[in-house]
N, CA, C and O atoms as a DFTB+ gen file, in Angstrom:
536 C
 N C O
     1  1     -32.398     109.805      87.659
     2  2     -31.374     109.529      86.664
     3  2     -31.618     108.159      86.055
     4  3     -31.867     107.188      86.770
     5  1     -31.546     108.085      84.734
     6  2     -31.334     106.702      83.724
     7  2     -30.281     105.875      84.629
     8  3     -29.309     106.448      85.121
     9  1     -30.487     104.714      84.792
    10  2     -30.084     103.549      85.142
    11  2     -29.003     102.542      83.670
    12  3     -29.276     102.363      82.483
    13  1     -27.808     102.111      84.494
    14  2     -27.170     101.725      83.374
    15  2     -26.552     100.099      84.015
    16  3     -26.142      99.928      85.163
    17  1     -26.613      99.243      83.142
    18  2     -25.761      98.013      83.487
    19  2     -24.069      97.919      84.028
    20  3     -23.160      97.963      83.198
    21  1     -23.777      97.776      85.630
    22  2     -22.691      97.953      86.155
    23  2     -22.087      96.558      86.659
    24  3     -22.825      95.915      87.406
    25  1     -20.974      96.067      86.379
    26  2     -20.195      95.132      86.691
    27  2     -18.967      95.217      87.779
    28  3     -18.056      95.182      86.953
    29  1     -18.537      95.273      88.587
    30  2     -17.521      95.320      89.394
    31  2     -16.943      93.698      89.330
    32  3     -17.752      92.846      89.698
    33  1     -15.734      93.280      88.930
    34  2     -14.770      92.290      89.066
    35  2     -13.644      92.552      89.291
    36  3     -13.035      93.197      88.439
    37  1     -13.108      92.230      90.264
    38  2     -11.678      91.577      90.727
    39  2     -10.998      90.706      90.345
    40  3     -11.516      90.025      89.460
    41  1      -9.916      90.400      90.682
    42  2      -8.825      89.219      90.185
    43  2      -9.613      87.812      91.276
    44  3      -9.882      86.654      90.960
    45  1      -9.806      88.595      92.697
    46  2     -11.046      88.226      93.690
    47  2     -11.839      87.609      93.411
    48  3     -11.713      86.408      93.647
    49  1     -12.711      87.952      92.955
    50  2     -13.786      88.172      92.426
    51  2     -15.583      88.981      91.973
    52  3     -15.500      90.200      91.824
    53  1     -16.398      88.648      91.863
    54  2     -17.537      89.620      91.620
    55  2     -17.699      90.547      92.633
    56  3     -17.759      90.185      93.808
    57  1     -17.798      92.049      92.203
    58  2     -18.057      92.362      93.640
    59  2     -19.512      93.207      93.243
    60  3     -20.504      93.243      93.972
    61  1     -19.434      93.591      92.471
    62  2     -21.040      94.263      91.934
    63  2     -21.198      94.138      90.613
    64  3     -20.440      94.285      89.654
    65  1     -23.053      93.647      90.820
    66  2     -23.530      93.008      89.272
    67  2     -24.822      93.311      89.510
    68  3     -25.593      92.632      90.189
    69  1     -25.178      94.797      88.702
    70  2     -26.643      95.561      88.976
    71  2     -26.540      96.919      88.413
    72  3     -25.392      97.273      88.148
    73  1     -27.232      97.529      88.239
    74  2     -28.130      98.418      87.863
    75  2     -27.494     100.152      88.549
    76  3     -27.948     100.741      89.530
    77  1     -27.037     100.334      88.185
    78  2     -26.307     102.133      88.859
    79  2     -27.034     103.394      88.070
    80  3     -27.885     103.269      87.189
    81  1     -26.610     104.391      88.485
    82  2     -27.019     105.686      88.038
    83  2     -25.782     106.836      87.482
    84  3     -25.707     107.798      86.718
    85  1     -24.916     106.058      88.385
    86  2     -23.709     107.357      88.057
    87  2     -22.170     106.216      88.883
    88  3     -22.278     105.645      89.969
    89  1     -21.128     106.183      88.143
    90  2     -19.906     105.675      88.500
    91  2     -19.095     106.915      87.983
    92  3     -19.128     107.534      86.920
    93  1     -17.916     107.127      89.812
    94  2     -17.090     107.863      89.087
    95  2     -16.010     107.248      89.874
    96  3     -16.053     106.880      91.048
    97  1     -14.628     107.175      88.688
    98  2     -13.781     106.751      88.893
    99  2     -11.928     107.383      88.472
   100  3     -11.784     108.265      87.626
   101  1     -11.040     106.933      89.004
   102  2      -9.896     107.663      88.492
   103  2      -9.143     106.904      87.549
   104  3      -8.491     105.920      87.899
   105  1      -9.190     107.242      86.564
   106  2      -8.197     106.983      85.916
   107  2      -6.663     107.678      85.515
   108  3      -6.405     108.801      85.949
   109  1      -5.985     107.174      84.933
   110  2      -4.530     107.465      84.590
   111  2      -4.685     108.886      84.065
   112  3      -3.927     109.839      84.245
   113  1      -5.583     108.843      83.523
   114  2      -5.951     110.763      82.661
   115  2      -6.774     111.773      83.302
   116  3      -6.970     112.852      82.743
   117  1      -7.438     111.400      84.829
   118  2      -7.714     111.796      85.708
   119  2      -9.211     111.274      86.169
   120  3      -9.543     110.165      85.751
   121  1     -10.134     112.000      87.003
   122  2     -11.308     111.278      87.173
   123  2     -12.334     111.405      85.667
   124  3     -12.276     112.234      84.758
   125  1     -13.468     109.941      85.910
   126  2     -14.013     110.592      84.543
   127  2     -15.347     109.588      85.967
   128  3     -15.252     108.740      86.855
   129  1     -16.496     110.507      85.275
   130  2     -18.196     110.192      85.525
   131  2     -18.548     109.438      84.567
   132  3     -18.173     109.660      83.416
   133  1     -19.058     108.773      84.780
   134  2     -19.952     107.333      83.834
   135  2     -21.505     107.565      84.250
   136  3     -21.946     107.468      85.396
   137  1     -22.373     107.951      82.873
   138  2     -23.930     107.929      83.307
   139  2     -24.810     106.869      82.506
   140  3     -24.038     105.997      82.107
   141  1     -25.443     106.736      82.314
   142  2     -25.974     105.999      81.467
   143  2     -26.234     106.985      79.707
   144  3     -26.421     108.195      79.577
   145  1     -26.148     105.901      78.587
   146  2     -26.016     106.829      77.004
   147  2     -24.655     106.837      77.269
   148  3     -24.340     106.893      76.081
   149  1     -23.481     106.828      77.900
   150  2     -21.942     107.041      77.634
   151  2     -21.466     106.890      76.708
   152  3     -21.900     105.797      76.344
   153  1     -20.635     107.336      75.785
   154  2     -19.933     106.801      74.669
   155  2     -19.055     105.769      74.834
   156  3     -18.653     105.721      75.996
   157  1     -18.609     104.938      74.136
   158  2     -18.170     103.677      74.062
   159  2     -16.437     104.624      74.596
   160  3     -16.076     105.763      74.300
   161  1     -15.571     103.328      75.627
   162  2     -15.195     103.989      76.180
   163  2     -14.080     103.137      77.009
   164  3     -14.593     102.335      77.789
   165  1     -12.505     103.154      76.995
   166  2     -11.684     102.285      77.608
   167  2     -11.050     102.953      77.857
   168  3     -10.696     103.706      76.950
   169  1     -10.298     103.222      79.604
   170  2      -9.264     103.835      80.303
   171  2      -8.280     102.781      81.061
   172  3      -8.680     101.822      81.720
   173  1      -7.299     103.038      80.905
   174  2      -6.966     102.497      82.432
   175  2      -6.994     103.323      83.427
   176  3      -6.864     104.546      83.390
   177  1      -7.236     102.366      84.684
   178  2      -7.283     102.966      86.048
   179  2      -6.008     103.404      86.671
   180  3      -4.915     102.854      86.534
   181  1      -6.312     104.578      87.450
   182  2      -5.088     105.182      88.231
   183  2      -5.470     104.412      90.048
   184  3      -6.071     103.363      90.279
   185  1      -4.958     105.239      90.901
   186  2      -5.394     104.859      92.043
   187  2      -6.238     106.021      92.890
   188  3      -5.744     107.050      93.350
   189  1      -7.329     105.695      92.964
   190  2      -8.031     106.769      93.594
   191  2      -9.691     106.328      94.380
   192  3     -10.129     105.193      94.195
   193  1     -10.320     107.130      95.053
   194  2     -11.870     106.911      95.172
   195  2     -12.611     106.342      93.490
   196  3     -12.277     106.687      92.356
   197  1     -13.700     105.370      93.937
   198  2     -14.571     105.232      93.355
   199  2     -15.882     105.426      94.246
   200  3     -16.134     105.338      95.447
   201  1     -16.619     105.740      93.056
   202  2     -18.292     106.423      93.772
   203  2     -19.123     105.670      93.054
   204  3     -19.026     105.825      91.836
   205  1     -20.063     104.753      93.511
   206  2     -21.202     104.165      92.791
   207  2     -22.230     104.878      93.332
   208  3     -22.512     104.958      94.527
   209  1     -22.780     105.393      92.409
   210  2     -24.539     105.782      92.782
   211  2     -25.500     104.928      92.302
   212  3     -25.717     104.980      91.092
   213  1     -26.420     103.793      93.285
   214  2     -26.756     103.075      92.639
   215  2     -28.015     102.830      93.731
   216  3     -27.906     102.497      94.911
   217  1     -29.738     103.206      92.660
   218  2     -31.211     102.634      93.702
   219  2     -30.934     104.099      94.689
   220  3     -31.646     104.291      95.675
   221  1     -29.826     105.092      94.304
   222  2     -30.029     106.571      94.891
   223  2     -28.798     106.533      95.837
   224  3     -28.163     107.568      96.037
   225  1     -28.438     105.330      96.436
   226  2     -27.455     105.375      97.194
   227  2     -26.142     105.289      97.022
   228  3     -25.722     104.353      96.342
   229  1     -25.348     106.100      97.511
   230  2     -24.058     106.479      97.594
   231  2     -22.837     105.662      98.322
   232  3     -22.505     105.884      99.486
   233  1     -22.307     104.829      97.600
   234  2     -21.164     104.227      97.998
   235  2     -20.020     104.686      97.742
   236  3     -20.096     105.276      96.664
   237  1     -18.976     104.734      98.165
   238  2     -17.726     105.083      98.114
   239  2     -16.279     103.785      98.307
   240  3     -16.282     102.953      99.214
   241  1     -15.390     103.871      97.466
   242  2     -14.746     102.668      97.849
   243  2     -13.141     103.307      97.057
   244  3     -13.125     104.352      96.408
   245  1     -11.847     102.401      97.297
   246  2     -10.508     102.767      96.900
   247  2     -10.635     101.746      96.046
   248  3     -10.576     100.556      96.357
   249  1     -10.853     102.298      94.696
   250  2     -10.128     101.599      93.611
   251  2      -8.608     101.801      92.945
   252  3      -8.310     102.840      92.357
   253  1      -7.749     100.762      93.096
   254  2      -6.426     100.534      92.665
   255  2      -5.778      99.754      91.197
   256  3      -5.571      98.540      91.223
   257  1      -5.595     100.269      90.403
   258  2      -5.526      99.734      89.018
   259  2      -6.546      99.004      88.551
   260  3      -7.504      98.633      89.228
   261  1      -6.284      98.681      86.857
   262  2      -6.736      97.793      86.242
   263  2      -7.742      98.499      85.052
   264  3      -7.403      99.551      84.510
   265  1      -8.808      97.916      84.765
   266  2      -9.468      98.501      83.837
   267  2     -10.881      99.059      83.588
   268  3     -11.690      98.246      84.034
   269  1     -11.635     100.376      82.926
   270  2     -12.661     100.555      82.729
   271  2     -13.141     100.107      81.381
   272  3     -12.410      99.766      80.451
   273  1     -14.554     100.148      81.379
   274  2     -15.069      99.773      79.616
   275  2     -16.351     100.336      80.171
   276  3     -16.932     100.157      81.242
   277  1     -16.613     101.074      79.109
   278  2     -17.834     101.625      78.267
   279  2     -18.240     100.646      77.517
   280  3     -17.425     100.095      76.777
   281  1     -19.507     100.255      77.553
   282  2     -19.867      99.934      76.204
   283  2     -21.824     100.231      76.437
   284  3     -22.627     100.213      77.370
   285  1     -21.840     100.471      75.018
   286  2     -23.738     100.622      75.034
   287  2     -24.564      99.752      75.669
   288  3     -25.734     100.124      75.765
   289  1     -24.278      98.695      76.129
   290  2     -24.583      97.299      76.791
   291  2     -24.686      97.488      78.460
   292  3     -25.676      97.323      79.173
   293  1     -23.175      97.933      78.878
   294  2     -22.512      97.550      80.166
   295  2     -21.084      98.268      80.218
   296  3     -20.166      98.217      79.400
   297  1     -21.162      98.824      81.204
   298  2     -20.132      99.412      82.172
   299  2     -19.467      98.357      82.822
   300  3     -20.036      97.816      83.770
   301  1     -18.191      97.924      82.412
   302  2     -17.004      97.039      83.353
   303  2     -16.302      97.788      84.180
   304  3     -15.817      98.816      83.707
   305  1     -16.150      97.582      85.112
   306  2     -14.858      97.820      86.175
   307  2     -14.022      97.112      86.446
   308  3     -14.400      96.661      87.528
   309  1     -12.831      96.538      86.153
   310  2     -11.823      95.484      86.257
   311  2     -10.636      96.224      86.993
   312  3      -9.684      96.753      86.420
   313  1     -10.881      96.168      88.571
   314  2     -10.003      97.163      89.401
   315  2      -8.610      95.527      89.706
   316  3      -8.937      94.351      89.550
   317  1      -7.487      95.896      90.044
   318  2      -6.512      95.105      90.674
   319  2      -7.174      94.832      92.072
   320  3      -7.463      93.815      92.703
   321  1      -7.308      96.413      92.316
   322  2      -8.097      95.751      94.071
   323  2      -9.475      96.977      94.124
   324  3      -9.633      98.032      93.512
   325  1     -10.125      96.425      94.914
   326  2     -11.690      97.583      95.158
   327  2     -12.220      96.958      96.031
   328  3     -12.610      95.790      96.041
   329  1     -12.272      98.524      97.567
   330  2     -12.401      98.321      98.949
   331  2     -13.598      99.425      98.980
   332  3     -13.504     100.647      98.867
   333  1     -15.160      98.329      99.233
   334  2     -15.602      99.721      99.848
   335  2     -15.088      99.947     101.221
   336  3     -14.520      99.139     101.956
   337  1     -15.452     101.448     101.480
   338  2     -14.907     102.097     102.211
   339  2     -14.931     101.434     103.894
   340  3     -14.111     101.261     104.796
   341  1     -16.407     101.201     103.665
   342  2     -16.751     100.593     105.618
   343  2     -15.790      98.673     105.323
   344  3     -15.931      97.792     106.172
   345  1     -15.388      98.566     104.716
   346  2     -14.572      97.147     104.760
   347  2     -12.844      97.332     105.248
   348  3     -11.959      96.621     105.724
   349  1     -13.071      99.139     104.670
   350  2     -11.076      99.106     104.505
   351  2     -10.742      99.085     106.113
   352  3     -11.412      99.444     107.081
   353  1      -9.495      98.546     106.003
   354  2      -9.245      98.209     107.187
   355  2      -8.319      99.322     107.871
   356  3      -7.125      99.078     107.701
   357  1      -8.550     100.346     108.517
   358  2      -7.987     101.933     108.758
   359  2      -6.218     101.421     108.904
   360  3      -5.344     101.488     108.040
   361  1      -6.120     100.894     110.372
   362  2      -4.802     100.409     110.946
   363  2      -4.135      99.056     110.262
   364  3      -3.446      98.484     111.107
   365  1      -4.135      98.593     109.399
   366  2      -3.417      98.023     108.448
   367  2      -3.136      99.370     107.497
   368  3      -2.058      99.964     107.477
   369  1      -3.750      99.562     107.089
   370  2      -3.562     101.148     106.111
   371  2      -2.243     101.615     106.549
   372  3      -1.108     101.500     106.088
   373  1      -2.918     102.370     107.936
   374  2      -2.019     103.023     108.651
   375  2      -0.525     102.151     108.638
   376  3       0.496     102.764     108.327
   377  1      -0.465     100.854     108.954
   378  2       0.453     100.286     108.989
   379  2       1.186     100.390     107.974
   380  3       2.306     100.902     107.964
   381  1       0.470      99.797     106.823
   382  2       1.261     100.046     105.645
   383  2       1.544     101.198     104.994
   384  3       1.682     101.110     103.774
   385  1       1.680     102.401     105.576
   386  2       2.001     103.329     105.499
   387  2       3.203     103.505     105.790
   388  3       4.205     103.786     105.132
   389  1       2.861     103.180     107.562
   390  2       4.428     103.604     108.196
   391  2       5.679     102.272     107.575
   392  3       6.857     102.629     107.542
   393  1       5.506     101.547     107.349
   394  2       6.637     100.842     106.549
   395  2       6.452     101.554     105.249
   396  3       6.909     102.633     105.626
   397  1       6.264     101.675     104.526
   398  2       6.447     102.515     103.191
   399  2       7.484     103.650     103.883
   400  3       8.706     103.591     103.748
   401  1       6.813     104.648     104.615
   402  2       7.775     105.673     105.013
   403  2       8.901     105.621     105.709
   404  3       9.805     106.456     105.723
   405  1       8.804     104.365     106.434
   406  2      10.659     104.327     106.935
   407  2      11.274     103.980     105.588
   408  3      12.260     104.669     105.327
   409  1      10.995     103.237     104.827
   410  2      11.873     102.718     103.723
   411  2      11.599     104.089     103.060
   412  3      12.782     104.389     102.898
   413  1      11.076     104.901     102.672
   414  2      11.274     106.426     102.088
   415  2      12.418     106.889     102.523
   416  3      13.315     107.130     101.716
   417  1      12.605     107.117     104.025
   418  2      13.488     107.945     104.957
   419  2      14.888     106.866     105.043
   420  3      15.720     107.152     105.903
   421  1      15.151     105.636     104.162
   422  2      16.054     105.082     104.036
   423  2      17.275     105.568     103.686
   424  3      17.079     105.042     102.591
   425  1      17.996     105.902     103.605
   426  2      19.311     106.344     102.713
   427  2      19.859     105.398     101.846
   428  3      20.354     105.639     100.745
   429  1      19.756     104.378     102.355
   430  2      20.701     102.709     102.123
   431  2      19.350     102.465     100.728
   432  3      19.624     101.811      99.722
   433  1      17.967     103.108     100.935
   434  2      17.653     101.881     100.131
   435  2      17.518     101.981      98.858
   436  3      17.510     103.101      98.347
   437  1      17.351     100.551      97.898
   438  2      17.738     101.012      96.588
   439  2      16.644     101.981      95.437
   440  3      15.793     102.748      95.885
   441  1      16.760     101.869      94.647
   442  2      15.764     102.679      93.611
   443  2      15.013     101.996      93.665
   444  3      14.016     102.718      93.676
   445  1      14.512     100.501      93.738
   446  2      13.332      99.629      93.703
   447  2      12.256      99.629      94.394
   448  3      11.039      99.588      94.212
   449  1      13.616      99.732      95.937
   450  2      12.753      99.609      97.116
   451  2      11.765     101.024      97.219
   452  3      10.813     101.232      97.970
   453  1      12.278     101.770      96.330
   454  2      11.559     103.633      96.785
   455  2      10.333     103.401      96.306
   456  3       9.197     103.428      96.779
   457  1      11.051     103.046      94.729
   458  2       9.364     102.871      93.869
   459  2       8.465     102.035      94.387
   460  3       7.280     102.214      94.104
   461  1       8.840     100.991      95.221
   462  2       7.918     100.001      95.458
   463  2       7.386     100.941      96.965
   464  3       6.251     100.808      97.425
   465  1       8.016     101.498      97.334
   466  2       7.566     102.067      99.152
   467  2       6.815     103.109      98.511
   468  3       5.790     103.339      99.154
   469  1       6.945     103.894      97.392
   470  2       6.145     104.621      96.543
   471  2       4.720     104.635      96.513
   472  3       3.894     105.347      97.083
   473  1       4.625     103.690      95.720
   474  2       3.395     103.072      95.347
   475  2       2.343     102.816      96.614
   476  3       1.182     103.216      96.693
   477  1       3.178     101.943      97.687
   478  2       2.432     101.613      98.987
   479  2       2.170     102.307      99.533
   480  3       1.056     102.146     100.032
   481  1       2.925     103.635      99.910
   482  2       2.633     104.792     100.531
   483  2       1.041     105.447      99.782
   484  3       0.153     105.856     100.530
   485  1       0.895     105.459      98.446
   486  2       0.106     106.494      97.625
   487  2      -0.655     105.373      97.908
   488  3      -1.429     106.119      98.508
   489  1      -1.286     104.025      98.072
   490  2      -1.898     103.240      97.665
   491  2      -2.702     103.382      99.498
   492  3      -3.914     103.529      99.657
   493  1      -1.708     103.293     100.642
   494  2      -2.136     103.390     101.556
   495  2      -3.162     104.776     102.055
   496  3      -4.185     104.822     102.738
   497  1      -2.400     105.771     101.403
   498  2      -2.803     107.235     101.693
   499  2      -4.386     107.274     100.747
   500  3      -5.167     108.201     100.961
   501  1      -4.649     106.428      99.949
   502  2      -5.732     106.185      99.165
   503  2      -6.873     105.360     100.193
   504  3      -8.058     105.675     100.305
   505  1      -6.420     104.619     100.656
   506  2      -7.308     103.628     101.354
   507  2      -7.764     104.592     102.674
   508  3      -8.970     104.583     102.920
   509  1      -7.153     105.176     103.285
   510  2      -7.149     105.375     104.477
   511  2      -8.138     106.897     104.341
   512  3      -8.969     106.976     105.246
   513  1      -8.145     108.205     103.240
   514  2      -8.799     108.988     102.628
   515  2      -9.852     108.493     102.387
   516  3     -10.709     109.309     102.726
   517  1     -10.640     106.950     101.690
   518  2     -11.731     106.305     101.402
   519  2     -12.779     106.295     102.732
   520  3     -13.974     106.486     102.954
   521  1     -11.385     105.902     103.563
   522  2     -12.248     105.363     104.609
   523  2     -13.228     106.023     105.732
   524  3     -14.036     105.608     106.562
   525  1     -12.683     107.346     105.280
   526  2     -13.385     108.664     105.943
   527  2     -14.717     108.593     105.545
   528  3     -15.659     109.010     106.220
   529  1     -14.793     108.105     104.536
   530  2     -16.538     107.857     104.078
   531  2     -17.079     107.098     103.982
   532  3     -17.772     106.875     102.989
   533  1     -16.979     106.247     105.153
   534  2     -17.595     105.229     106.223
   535  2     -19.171     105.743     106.459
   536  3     -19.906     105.143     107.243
């Protein structure tokens, strides 16, 4: 496969700056594949697996918001957060899970607290799915 210019940045910082074959990622409109020749090209990110294929090898990692770009040049990835997979940390996951879900099973708690236990729950259940592909 054609080789294309790939960037990975964080709020963090750099996390990949090289040469790929294939990125696939989720966005808000669902997953989309990135090859090299792509059409020019801006999503935002949802929360889901990302896949770098890159020198043949297969990485896997939980990307959590922020932004993609196409361009004829270079492929950006501007995730909020991006864990490869052998880094995520299983039992923090897990942890932050089970607090998300007692505050689910709250009665008392407010509309904020849901959306916010929401998010952590789907964000945890993301990380912890990644991590299977260790």
């Amino acid at each position: 496969m054609t080789p294309f210019k790939l960037k990975i940045v964080t709020p963090d910082g750099l996390i990949f700056d090289g040469e790929a074959e294939e990125l696939i990622v989720r966005t808000t409109g669902g997953d989309v594949a990135i090859l090299a020749r792509h059409i020019n090209y801006v999503a935002p990110l949802g929360m889901g697996r990302a896949v770098v294929v890159s020198g043949g090898q297969r990485r896997t990692a939980a990307c959590i918001g922020g932004m993609l770009s196409v361009t004829q040049e270079e492929v950006t990835l501007v995730p909020t957060t991006f864990e490869w997979a052998e880094k995520i940390d299983v039992n923090r996951a897990e942890a932050s899970y089970q607090r998300a879900d007692k505050i689910l099973r709250d009665q008392n708690a407010s509309s904020t607290e849901l959306k916010l236990a929401e998010a952590r729950l789907h964000r945890a259940l993301v990380r912890k799915s990644v991590a299977s592909y260790k």
